[in-house]
C-alpha positions in Angstrom: 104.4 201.2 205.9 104.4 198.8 202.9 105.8 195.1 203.9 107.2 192.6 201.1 106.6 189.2 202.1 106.7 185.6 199.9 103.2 184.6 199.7 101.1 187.3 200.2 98.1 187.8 197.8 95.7 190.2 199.7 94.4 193.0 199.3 95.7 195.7 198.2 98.7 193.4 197.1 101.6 194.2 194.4 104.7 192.4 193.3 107.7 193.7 195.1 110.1 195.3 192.3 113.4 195.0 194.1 115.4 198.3 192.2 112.4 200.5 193.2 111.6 198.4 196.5 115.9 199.8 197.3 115.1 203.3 196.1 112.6 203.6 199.1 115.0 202.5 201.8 114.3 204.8 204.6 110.5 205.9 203.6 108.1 203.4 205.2 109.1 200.0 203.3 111.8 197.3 203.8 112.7 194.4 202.1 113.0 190.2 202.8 115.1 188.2 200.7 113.3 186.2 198.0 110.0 188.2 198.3 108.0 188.5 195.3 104.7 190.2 196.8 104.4 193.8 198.1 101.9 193.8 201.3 100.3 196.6 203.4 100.6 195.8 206.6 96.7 196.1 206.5 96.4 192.4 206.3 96.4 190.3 209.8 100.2 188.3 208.4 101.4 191.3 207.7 101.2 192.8 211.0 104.1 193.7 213.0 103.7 191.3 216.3 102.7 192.9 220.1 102.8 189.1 221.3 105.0 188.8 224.3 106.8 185.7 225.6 107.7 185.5 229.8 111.2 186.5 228.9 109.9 189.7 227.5 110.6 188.4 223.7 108.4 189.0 221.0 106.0 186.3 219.9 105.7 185.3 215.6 105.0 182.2 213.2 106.4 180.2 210.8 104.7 177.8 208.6 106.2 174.6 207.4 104.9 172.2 205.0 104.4 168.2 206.0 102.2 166.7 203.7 100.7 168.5 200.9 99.7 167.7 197.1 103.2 169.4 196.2 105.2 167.5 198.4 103.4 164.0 197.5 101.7 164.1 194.4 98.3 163.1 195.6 95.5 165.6 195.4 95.1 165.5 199.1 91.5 167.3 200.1 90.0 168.1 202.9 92.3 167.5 205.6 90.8 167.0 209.0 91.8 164.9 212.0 95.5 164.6 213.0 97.0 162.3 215.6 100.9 161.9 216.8 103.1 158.9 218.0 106.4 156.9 217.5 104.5 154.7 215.8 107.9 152.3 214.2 110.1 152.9 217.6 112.8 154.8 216.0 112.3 157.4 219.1 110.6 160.6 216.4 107.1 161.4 216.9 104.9 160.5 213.8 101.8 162.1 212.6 98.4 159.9 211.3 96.4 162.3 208.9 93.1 162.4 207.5 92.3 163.6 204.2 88.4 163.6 203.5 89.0 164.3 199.3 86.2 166.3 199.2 85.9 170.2 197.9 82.5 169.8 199.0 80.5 166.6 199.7 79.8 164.3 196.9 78.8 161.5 198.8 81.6 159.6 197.2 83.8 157.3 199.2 86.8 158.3 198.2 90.0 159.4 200.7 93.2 159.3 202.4 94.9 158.3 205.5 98.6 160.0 205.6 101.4 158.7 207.9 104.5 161.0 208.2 107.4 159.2 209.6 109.4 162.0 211.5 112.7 162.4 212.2 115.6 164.1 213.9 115.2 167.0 211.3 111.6 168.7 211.8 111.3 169.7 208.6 111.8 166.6 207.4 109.2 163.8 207.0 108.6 160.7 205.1 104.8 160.4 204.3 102.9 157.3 203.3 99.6 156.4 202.0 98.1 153.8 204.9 94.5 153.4 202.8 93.0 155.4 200.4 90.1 155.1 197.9 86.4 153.7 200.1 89.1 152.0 202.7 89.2 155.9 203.4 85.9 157.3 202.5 86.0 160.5 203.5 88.0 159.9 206.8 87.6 162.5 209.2 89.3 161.0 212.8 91.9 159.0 213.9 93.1 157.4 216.8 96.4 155.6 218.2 96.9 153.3 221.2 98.7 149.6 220.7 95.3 147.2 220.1 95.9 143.7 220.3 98.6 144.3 223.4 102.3 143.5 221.0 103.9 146.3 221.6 103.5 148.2 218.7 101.0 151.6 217.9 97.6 150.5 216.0 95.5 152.8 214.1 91.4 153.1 214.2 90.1 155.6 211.6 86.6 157.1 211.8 85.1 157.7 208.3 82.0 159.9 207.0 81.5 157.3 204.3 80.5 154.9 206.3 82.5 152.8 208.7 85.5 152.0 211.5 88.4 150.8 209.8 91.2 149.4 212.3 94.7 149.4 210.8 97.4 146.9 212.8 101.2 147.6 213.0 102.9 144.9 211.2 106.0 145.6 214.1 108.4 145.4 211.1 108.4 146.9 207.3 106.6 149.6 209.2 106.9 152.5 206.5 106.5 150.5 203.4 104.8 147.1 204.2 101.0 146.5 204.6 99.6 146.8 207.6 96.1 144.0 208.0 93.3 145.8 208.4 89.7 144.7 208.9 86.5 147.3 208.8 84.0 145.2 210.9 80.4 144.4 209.6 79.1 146.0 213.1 80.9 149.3 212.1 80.3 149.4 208.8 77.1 151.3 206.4 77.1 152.9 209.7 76.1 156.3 208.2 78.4 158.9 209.5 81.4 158.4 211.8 82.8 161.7 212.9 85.0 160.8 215.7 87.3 158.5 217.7 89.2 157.7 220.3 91.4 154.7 222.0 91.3 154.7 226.0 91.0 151.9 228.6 87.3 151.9 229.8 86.9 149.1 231.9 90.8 148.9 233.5 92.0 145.9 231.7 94.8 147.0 229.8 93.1 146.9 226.3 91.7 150.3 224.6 87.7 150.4 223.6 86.8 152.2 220.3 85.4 155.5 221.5 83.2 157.0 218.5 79.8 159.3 217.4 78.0 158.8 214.3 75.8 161.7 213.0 74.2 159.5 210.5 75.0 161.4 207.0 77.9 163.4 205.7 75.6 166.0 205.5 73.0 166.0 208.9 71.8 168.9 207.3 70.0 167.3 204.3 68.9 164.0 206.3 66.2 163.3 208.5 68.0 164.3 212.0 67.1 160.7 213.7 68.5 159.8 217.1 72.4 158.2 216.3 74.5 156.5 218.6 77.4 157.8 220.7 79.4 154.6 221.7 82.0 152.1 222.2 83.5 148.8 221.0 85.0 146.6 222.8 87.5 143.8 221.0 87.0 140.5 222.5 89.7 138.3 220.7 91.4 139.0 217.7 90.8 142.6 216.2 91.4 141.8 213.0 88.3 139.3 213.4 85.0 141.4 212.9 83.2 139.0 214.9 85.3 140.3 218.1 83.9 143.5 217.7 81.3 144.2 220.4 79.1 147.4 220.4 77.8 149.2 223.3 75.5 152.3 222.9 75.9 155.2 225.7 73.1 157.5 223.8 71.1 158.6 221.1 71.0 162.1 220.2 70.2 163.7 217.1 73.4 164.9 215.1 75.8 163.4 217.9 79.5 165.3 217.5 81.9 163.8 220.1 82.9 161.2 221.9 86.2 162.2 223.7 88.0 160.0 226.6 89.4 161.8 229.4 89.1 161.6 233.2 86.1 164.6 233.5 85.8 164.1 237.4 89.4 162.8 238.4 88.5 159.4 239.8 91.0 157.3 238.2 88.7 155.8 235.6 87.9 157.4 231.7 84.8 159.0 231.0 83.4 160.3 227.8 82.5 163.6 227.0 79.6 164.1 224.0 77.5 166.5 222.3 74.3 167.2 219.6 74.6 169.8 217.4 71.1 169.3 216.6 70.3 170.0 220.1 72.6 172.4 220.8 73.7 170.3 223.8 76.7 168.9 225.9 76.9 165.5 227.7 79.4 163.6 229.8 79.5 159.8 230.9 80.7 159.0 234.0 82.7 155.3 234.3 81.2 153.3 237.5 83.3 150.1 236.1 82.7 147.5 234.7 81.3 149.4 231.1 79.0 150.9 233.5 78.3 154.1 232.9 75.9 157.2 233.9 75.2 160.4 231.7 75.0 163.9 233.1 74.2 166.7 231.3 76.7 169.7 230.9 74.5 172.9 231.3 76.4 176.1 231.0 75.3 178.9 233.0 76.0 182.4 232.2 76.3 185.5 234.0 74.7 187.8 230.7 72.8 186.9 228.5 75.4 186.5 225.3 75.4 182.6 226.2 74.7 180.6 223.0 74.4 177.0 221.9 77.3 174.7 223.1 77.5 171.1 221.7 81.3 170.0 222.1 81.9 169.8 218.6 85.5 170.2 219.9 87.1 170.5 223.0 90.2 170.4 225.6 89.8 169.4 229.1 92.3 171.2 231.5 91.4 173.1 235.1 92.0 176.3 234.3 91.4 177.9 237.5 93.4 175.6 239.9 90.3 174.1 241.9 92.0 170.8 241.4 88.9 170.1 238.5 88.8 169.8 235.3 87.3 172.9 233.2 86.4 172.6 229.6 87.4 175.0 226.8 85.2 175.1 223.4 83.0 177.2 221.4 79.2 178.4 221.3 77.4 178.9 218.8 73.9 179.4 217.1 75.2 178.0 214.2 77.4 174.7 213.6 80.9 176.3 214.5 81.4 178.7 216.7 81.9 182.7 217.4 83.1 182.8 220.8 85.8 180.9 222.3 84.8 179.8 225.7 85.2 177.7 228.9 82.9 175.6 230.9 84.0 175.4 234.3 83.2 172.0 236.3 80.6 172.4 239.3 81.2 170.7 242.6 78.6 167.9 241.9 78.3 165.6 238.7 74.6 167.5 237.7 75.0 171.2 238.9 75.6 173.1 236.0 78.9 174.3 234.6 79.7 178.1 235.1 79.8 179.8 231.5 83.2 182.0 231.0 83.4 184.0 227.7 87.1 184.1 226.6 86.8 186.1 223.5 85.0 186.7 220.0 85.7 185.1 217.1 83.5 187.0 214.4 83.1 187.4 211.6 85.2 184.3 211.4 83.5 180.5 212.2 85.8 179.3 215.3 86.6 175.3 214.5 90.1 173.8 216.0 91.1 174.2 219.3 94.3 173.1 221.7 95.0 174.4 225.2 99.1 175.1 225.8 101.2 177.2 227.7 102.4 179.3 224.5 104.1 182.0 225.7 105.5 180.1 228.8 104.5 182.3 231.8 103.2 179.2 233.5 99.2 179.2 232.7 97.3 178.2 229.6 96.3 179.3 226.8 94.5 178.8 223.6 95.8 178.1 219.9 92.6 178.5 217.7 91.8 177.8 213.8 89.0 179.2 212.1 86.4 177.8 209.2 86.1 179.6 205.6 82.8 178.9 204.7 82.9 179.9 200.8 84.2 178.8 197.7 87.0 175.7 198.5 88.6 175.7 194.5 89.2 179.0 194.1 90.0 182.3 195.4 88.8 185.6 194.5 84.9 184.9 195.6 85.2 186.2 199.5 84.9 189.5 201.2 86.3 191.0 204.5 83.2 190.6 206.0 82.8 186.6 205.6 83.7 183.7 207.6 88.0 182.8 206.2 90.4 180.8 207.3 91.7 182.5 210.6 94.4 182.0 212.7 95.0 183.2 215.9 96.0 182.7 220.0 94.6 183.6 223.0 96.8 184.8 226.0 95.8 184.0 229.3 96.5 187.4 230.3 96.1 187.1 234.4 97.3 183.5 234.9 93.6 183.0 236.6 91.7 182.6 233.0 89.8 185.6 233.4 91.4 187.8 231.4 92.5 187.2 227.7 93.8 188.7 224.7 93.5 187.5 221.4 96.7 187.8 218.8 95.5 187.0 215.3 98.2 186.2 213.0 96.6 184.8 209.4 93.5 185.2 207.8 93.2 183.3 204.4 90.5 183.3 202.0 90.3 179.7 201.8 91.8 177.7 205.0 90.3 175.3 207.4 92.1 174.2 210.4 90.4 171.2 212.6 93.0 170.1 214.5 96.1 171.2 216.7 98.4 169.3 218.6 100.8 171.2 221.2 104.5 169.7 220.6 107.9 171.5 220.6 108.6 170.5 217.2 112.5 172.1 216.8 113.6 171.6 220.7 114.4 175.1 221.8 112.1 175.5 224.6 108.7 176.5 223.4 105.6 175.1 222.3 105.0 174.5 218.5 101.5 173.3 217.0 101.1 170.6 214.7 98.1 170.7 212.5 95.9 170.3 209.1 94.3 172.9 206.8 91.3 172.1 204.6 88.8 173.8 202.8 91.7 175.0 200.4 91.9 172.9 197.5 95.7 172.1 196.5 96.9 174.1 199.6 95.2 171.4 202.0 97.5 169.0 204.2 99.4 169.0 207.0 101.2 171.9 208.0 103.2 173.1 211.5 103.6 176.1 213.3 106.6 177.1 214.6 106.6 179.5 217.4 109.6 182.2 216.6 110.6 184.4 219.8 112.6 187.2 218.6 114.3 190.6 220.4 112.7 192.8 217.8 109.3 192.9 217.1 108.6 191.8 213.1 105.9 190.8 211.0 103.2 188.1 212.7 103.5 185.1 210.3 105.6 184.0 207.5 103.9 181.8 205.2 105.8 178.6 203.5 104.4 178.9 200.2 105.7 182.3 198.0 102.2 182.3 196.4 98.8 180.7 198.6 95.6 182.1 199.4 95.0 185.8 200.0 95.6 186.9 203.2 92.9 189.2 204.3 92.6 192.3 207.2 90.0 191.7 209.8 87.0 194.3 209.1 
């Protein structure tokens, strides 16, 4: 069968001619209004979908377009982090973006941080530029929790090129009016930040800076000395550098995260970290009182097809109802991963953590992760966003056989996290996708995923996902954009 679909460019692509397209009604090819490409079904889009929700309908995708260079004029590059909040109080969930500017790195501080002001409509957004130029050098996190205690949603933005810059809600003039900002002198020609987080560390109603440095844009080209994973408390006045406070919870070489959550359920936040350079996991356990203890995470496998883990990214849910928390991310002998997986949490704080494989990932780099129940039968499962590691400014220069831009979900086929199946549902030549965030975007009952593609050149931004349940089966994904990068098969 022969598909024609708005947007495809794969292989084995054509341009749908819509006399001759009628003339084979009935032999093996249909039609969509306002197609322009002819598609085998070859391609991973242009599959027909065997994704199946709890009421028995048939799972698909639609992409919309948030923020792009289209939509806003600004040659956004090199999207990465993505946060969401009702950040001016008008009740609509708004979505803090990252933009790195890079193609590839440069070492120039240039960048972007993107808010989009939501509203009732879901397709419709109201973006902003919040900093750009070496406010924003090469921002790659973000994080939102209200600061200074008035009421109102403040920003932190981690940047490769080189600092913390904390952004503070003006409370009125939200969309349009400055917002003060200060990037302190202790967080600043830091080398590297690639993380950060807001949380409540020492239970006093005020949120820490939660934040890894891996000490240059590129580790790979730098001497791969011990950074710091740590956190800053304010202590007065946060737009005041001098009430920025630093305290260091490790060293490693290459440090990748630094993420806030309750690991062992005691009330308090910990902090879950890793090295890439060593191929390692850590977590810090909160005794109060910025007291804290590190453990290391050890997986343990049952084969021998365990790999490298070092948390690059993460989410923390108990997947197999002991009442702890489990973690699911990638391994890896290499920077991003090939296997999704999940680390489940031993009885004790230094036991090690029982390896579970979930599935493969190859010949595709695994990068973004979010746990959800997608097709609402009760458990969780995975949305997943691969890494093209090739050219970022044009297409044409990639094979089926290297790393692209994938796409793709894994069902949590027996409710108990054992068994899972993986539905793919894009594979682009050039794509990058960091970051997803679970929200039901259009209200009608399911779970819809925020989130940002990079490594694309004009086609990076922000983007959602909109899960589409249908009677019939159809074709896995239908792209926003009538032309985009090709969509490939999987070899």
């Amino acid at each position: 069968m022969v598909v024609c679909i708005p947007g495809f460019t794969g292989q084995g692509s054509r341009r749908c001619n819509l006399p001759a397209l009628l003339s084979l009604v009935g032999i093996g090819m249909f039609w969509l209004p306002g197609s322009t490409i002819a598609q085998t079904t070859e391609v991973v889009a242009g599959r027909y979908t065997d994704a199946r929700a709890a009421d028995h309908s048939f799972i698909r995708w639609r992409e919309h377009l948030i923020d792009d260079e289209a939509s806003s004029g600004i040659a956004l590059r090199g999207s990465d982090g993505a946060v969401m909040a009702d950040i001016d109080g008008d009740g609509y969930l708004d979505i803090v973006s990252v933009h790195e500017s890079d193609d590839q790195y440069d070492g120039v501080p240039e960048g972007h941080i993107r808010i989009a002001f939501g509203s009732a409509d879901p397709d419709r957004f109201e973006s902003v530029t919040l900093a750009d130029g070496p406010e924003a050098g090469a921002a790659e996190d973000a994080a939102i929790a209200d600061v200074n205690g008035d009421g109102w949603p403040d920003i932190v933005a981690a940047c490769e090129l080189a600092h913390l810059i904390y952004f503070q809600n003006p409370g009125n003039d939200i969309r349009h009016g400055r917002w003060q900002r200060v990037i302190p002198g202790v967080a600043s020609n830091r080398g590297s930040f690639i993380r950060v987080f807001l949380a409540d560390l020492n239970g006093d109603n005020r949120p820490e800076v939660v934040t890894a440095n891996k000490g240059a844009q590129d580790p790979t080209k730098a001497a791969q000395e011990p950074k710091e994973i740590s956190f800053f408390s304010i202590e007065g006045d946060a737009l005041d550098e001098k009430s920025w406070h630093e305290h260091v919870l490790t060293r490693v070489p290459w440090p990748i995260n630094a993420q806030t959550i309750d690991l062992d359920s005691d009330g308090d936040i910990d902090v879950v970290g890793g090295s890439v350079a060593q191929g390692r996991m850590m977590w810090f356990e909160n005794l109060g009182g910025f007291d804290f203890v590190e453990h290391s995470i050890t997986p343990t496998a049952d084969t021998e097809l365990k790999e490298q883990v070092n948390g690059f990214n993460n989410d923390v849910i108990d997947l197999n109802g002991d009442g702890r928390l489990d973690i699911v991310t990638f391994d890896t002998k290499r920077l991003l991963g090939v296997h999704l997986i999940w680390l489940e949490q031993p009885a004790t704080a230094d036991a090690p953590w029982r390896y579970h494989r979930i599935g493969d990932y190859a010949p595709d780099s695994l990068v973004g992760l979010a746990v959800a129940d997608i097709d609402g039968d009760g458990d969780s499962d995975v949305m997943t966003g691969g890494y093209s590691l090739g050219n970022r400014g044009a297409d044409g220069k990639a094979t089926i056989d290297n790393a692209l831009g994938r796409l793709a979900w894994f069902e949590n086929s027996d409710g108990q996290a054992g068994q899972w199946v993986r539905h793919d549902f894009s594979r682009r030549e050039r794509a990058m996708y960091d970051k997803f965030l679970p929200v039901d975007m259009d209200h009608d009952g399911d779970i819809d995923f925020i989130t940002t593609r990079g490594n694309s050149g004009s086609y990076d931004g922000v983007l959602w996902l909109e899960q589409v349940r249908d009677v019939e089966p159809g074709t896995v994904f239908m792209p926003a954009r009538e032309y985009d990068s090709p969509e490939f098969a999987l070899p």
